[in-house]
RODO-2510 file (C-alpha; in nm, 4 decimals, decimal comma):
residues 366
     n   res          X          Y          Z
     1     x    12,6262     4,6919     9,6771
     2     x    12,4715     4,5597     9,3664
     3     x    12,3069     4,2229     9,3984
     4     x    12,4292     3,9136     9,1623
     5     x    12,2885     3,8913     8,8048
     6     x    12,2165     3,5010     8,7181
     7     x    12,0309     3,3684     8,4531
     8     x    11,6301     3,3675     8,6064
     9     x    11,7449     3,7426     8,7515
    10     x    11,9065     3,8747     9,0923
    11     x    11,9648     3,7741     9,4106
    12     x    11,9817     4,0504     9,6338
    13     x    12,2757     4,0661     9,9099
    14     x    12,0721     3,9312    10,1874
    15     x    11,9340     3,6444    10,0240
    16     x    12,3166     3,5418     9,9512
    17     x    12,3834     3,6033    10,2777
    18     x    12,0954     3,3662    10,4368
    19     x    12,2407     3,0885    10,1781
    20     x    12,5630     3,1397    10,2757
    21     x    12,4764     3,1133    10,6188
    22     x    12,3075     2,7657    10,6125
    23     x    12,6499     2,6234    10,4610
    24     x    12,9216     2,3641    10,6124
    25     x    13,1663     2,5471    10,7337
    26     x    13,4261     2,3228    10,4690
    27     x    13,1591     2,4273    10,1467
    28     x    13,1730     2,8256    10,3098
    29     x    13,5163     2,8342    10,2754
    30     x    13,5090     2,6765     9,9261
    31     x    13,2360     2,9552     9,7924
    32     x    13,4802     3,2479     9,9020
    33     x    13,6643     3,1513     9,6233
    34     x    13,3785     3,1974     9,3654
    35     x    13,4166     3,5965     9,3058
    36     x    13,4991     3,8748     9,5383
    37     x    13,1381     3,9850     9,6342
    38     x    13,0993     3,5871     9,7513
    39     x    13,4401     3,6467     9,9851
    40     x    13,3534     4,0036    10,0941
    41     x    13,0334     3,9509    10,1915
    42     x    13,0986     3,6084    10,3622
    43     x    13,4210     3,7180    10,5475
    44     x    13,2606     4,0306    10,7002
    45     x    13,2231     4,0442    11,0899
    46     x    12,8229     4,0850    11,0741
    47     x    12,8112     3,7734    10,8673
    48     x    13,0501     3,5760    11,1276
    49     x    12,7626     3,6563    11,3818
    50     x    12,5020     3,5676    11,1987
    51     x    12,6773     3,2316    11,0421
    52     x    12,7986     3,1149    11,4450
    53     x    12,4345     3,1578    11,5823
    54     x    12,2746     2,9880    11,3384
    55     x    12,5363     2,7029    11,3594
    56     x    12,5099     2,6599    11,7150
    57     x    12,1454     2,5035    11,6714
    58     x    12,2601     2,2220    11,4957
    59     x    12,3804     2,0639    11,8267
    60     x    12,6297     1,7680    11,7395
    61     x    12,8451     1,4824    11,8766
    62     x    13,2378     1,4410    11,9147
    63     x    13,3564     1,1158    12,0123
    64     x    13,6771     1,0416    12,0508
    65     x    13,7196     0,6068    12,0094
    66     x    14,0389     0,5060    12,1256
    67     x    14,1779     0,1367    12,0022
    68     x    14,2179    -0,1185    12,2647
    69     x    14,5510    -0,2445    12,1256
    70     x    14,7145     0,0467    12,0913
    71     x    14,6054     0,3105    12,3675
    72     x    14,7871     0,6032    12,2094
    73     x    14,5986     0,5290    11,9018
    74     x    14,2356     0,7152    11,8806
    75     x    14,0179     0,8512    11,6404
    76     x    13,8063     1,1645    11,6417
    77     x    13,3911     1,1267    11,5312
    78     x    13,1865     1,4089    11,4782
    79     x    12,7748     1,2755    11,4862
    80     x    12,5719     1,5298    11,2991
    81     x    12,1935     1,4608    11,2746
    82     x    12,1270     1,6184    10,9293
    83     x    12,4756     1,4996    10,7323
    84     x    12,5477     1,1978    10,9553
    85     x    12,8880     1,0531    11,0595
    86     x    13,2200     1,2146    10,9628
    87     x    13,5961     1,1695    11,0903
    88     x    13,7549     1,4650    11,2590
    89     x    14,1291     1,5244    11,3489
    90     x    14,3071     1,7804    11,5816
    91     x    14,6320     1,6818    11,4663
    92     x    14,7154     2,0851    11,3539
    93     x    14,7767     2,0857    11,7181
    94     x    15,1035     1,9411    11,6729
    95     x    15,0568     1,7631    12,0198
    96     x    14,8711     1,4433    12,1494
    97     x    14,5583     1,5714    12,3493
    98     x    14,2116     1,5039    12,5146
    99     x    13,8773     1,6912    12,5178
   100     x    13,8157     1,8526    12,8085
   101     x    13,5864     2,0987    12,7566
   102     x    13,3891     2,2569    12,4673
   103     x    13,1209     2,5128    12,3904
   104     x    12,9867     2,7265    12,0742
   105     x    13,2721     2,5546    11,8080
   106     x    13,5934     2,5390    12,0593
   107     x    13,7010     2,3153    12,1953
   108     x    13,9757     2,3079    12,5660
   109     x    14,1851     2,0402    12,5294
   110     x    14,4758     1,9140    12,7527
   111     x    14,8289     1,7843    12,6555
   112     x    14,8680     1,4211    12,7385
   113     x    15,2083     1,3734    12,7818
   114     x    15,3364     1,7217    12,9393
   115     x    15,0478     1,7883    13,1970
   116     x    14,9410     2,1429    13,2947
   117     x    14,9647     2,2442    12,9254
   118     x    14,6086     2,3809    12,7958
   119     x    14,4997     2,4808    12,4014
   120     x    14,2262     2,6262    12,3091
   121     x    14,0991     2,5304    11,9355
   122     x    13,8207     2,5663    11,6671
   123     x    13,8523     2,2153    11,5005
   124     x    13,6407     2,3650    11,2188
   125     x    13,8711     2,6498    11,0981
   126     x    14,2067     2,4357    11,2477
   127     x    14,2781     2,7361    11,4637
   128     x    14,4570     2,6704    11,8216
   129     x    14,6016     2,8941    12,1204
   130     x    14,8625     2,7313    12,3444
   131     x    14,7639     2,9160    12,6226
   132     x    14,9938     3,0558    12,9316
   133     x    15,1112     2,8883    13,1683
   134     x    14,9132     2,9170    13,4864
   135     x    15,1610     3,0602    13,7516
   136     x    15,0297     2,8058    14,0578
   137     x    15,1780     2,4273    13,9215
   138     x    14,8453     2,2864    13,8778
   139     x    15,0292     1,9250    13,8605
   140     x    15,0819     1,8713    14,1980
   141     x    14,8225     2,0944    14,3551
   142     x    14,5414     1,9544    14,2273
   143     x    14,3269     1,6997    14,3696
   144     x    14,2916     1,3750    14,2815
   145     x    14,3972     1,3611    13,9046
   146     x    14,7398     1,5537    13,9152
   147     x    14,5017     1,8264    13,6883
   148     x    14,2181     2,0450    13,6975
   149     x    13,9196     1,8285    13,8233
   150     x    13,6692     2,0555    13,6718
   151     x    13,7021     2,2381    13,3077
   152     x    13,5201     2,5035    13,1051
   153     x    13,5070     2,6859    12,8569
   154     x    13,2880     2,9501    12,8464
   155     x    13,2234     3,1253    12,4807
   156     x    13,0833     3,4495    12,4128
   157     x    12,9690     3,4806    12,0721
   158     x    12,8478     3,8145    12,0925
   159     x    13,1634     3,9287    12,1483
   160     x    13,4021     3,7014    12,0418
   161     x    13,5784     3,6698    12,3282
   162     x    13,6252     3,3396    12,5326
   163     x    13,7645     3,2148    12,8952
   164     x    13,9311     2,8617    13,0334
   165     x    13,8124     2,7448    13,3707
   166     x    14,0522     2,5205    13,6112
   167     x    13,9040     2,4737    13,9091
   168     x    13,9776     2,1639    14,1439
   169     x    14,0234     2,0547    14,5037
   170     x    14,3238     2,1458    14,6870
   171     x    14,6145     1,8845    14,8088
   172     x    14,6536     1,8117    15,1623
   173     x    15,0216     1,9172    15,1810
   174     x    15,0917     2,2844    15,1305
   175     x    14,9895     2,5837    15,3296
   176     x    14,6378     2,5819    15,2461
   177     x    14,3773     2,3303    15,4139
   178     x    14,2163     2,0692    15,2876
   179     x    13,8690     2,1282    15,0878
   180     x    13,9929     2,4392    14,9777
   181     x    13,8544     2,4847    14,5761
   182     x    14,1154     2,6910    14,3629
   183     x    13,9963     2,7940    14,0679
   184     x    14,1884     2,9663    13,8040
   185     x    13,9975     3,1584    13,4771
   186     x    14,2049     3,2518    13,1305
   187     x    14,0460     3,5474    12,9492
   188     x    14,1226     3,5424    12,6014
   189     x    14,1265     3,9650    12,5916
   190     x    14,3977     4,0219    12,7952
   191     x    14,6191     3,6407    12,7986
   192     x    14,6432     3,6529    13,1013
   193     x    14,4879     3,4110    13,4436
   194     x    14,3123     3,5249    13,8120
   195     x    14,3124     3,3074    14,0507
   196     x    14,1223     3,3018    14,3984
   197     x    14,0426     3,0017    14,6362
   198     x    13,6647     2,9546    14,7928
   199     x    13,5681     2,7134    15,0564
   200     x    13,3414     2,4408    14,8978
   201     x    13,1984     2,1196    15,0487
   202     x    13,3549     1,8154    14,8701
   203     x    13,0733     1,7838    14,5936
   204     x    13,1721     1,4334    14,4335
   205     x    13,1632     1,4665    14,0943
   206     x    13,2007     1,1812    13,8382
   207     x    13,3535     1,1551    13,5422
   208     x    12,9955     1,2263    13,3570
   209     x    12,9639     1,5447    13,5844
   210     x    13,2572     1,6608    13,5103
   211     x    13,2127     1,6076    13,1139
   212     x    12,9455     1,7778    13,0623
   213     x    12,9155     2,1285    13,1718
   214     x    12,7387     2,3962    13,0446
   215     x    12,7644     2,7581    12,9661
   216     x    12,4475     2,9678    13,0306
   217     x    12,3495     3,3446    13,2020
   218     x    12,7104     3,3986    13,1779
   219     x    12,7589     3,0865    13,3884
   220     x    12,9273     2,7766    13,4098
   221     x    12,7179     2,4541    13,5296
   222     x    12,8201     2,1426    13,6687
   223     x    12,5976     1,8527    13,8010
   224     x    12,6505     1,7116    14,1595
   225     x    12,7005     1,3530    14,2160
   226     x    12,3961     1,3414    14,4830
   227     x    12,2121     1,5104    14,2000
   228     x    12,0509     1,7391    14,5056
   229     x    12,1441     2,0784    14,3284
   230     x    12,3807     2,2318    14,0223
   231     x    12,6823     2,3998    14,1206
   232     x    12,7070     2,7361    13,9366
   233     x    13,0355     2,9454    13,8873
   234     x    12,9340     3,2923    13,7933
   235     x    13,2376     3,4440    13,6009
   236     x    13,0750     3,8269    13,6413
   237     x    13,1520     3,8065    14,0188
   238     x    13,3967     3,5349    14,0921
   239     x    13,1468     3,3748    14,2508
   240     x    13,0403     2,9759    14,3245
   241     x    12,6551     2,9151    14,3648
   242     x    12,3575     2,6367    14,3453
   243     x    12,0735     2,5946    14,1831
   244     x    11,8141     2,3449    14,2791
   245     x    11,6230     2,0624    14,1055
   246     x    11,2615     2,0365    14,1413
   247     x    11,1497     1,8523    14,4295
   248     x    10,9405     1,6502    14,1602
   249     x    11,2008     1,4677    14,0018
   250     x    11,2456     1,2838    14,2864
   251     x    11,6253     1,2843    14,2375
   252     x    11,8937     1,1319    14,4911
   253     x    12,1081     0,8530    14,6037
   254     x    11,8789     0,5518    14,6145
   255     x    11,6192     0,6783    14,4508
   256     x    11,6811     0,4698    14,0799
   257     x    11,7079     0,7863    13,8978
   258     x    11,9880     0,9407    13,6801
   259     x    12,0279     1,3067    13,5830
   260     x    12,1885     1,4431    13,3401
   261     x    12,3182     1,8154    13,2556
   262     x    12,2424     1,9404    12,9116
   263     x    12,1933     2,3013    12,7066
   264     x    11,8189     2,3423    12,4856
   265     x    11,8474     2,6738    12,2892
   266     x    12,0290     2,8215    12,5197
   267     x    11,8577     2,7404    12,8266
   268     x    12,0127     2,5107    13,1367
   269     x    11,8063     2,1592    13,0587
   270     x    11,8461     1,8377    13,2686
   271     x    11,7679     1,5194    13,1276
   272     x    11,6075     1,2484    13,4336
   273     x    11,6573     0,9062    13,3298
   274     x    11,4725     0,5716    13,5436
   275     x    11,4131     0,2472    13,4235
   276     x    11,1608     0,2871    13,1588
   277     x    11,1241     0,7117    13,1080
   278     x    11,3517     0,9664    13,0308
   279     x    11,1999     1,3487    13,1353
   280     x    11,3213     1,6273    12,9721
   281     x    11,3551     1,9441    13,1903
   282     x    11,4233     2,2988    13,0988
   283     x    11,4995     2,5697    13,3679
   284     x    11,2421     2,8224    13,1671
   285     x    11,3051     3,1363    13,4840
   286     x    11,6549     3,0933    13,5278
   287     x    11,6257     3,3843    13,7987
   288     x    11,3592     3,2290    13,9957
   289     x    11,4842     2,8374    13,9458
   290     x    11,1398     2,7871    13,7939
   291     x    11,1688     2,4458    13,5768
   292     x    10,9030     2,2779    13,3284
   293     x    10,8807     1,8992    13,2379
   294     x    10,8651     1,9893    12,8424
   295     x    10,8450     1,5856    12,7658
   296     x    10,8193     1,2689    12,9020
   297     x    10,9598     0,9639    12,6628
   298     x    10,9566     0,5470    12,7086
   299     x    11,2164     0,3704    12,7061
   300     x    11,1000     0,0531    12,6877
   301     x    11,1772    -0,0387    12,2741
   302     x    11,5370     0,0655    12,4035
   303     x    11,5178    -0,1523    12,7519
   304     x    11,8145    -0,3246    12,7031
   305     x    12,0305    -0,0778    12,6792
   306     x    11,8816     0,2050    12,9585
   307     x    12,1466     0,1155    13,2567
   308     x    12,4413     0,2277    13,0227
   309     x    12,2657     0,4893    12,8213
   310     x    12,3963     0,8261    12,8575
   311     x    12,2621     1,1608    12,7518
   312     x    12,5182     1,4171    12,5291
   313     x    12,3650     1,7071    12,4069
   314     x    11,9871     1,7662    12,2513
   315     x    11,9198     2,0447    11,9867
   316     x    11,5066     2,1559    11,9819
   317     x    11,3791     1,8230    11,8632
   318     x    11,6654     1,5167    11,9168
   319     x    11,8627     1,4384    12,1680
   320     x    12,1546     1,1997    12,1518
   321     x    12,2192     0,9433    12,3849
   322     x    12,5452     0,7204    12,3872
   323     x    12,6342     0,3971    12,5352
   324     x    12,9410     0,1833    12,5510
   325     x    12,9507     0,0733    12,1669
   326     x    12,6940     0,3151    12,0171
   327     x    12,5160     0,6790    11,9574
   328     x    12,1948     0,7020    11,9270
   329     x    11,9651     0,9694    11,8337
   330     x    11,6070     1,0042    11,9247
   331     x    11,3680     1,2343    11,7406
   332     x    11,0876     1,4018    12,0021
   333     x    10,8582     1,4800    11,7002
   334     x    10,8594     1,1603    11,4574
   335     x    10,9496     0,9578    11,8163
   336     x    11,1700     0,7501    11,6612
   337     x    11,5167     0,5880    11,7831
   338     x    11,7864     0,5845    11,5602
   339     x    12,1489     0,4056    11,6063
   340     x    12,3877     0,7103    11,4308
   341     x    12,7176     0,5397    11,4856
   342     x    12,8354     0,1867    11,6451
   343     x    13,2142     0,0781    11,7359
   344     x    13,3317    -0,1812    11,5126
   345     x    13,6304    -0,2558    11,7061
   346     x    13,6953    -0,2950    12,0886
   347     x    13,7757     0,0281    12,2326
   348     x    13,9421     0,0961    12,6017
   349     x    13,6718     0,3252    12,6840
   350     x    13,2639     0,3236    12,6432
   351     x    13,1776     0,6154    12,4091
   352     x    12,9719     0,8011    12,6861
   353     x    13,3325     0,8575    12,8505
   354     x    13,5000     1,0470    12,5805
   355     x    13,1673     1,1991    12,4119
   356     x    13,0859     1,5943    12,4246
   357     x    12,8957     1,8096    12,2788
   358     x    12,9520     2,0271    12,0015
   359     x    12,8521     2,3034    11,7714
   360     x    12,9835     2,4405    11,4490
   361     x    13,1283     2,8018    11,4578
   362     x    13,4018     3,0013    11,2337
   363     x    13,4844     3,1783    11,5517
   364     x    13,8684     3,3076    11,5984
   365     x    14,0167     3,1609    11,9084
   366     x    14,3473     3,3390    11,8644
***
């Protein structure tokens, strides 16, 4: 392919390519139109790969802020740390939703007023799947929400191909005992749900747990309320797990300490949170459980604010933290705190409710 003539010379394919690659997905689209080497080069699959795992890295915020005088009434932000603060909408959805899940650009939402209904979308190309019913009525089988109490959704780049987990605790009535787990996984090759039921101890998972769960190894990961070990669904074999924190965070009811489950370039991280220090954890031998402290920060210029603070997501040098009115990001290298966005109105919910993570991608989710 001959490279592009320009006034100081040529730029040879692969230097277009790298350009083109460190884009906004919105100013990508907008260079396809430029000439037909521009739009064949950027619409080719190799370039999709390479343009989704550079994305990813540039870890992000959505926050959905939802008016206090009108509770149907909310607003989607999306916290970047290079370009800043930007609204966001998912209303090609056609449908009033929440955030339930998200991971590498897409996002699992669920239908607010007709429960049981599931999308999958990439807010970033407005692309959405209503997916299939599942054939077991989650709505009244499900324990305690009336829906799924735990949701993922697990995203292969590699191979573009993505699942939906809907796992939860089973009712009392029925003809299956109580404590029974059913858990029900979408794969987006052949549209179609499997289903099987394991026998689980009741793990107690809050509403934080349950928000942030991450997609590693080919596994889903979701923190316990005791904070004594992760619970680990491995979607190869079907099969529920745990993996254990170390003994030196010193983590468990009473003990004053808060952890939180995060992803740090594509490695399971925990985030430990006390009074005045948050440790930063990353699970460096995920075969062996073998974790390293990789930083240790104060918290005392933030003091005020540490029993509400809440970690997101983190990208390889900032991590964002949210509260009720505000996200922060702090930056390990300069060691700075910066406030990235603040409510301006009274909303129904603190922002660490509705807040996930979120990455970039021009991956299809149809």
């Amino acid at each position: 392919m001959d490279p592009v003539q320009t006034n100081f010379g040529y730029f040879a394919d692969e230097i277009i390519l790298e350009i083109l690659a460190r884009l906004p997905i919105k100013s990508l689209f907008r260079t396809k139109c430029v000439c037909k080497l521009w739009y064949k080069l950027a619409s080719h699959k190799s370039f999709t790969q390479i343009y989704n795992e550079s994305s990813v890295k540039n870890v992000m915020v959505l926050v959905e802020v939802t008016e206090s005088s009108i509770e149907s009434t909310s607003s989607l932000i999306l916290i970047d740390n290079k370009r800043g603060v930007s609204e966001f909408s998912l209303d090609f959805i056609k449908d009033r939703v929440k955030i339930r899940a998200s991971c590498n650009g897409l996002l699992c939402c669920s239908s607010v007023p007709d429960k049981g209904v599931y999308y999958v979308c990439n807010p970033m190309t407005r692309e959405f799947k209503l997916l299939p019913r599942v054939r077991e009525r989650p709505i009244t089988r499900f324990y305690p929400d009336g829906e799924a109490t735990l949701v993922g959704v697990p995203c292969d780049l590699l191979n573009n191909r993505y699942s939906v987990v809907l796992a939860g605790y089973h009712r009392m009535f029925g003809h299956r005992p109580e404590g029974k787990l059913i858990c029900s996984v979408y794969d987006s090759e052949s549209n179609k749900w499997r289903k099987y039921v394991s026998d689980q101890d009741d793990h107690g998972f809050t509403r934080m747990n349950r928000n942030q769960v991450v997609f590693v190894n080919g596994s889903l990961h979701w923190m316990t309320q005791t904070f004594a070990y992760i619970l680990v669904l491995d979607l190869n074999f079907d099969v529920w797990r745990r993996i254990l924190l170390p003994d030196e965070m010193g983590c468990g009811n009473g003990s004053g300490n808060r952890v939180y489950l995060l992803e740090l370039d594509g490695k399971l991280s925990v985030i430990q949170i006390s009074s005045v220090w948050m440790n930063i954890w990353v699970l460096q031998d995920y075969e062996n459980g073998h974790w390293d402290l990789i930083d240790r920060v104060s918290l005392r210029c933030i003091r005020g604010m540490v029993p509400g603070i809440f970690p997101i997501s983190q990208g390889g040098d900032y991590v964002f933290l949210a509260s009720h009115k505000q996200v922060l990001v702090y930056q390990r290298k300069t060691r700075i705190w910066k406030e990235m966005y603040s409510v301006k109105n009274n909303s129904t919910m603190p922002l660490w409710f509705s807040a996930h993570s979120f990455g970039g991608t021009i991956l299809s989710c149809r």
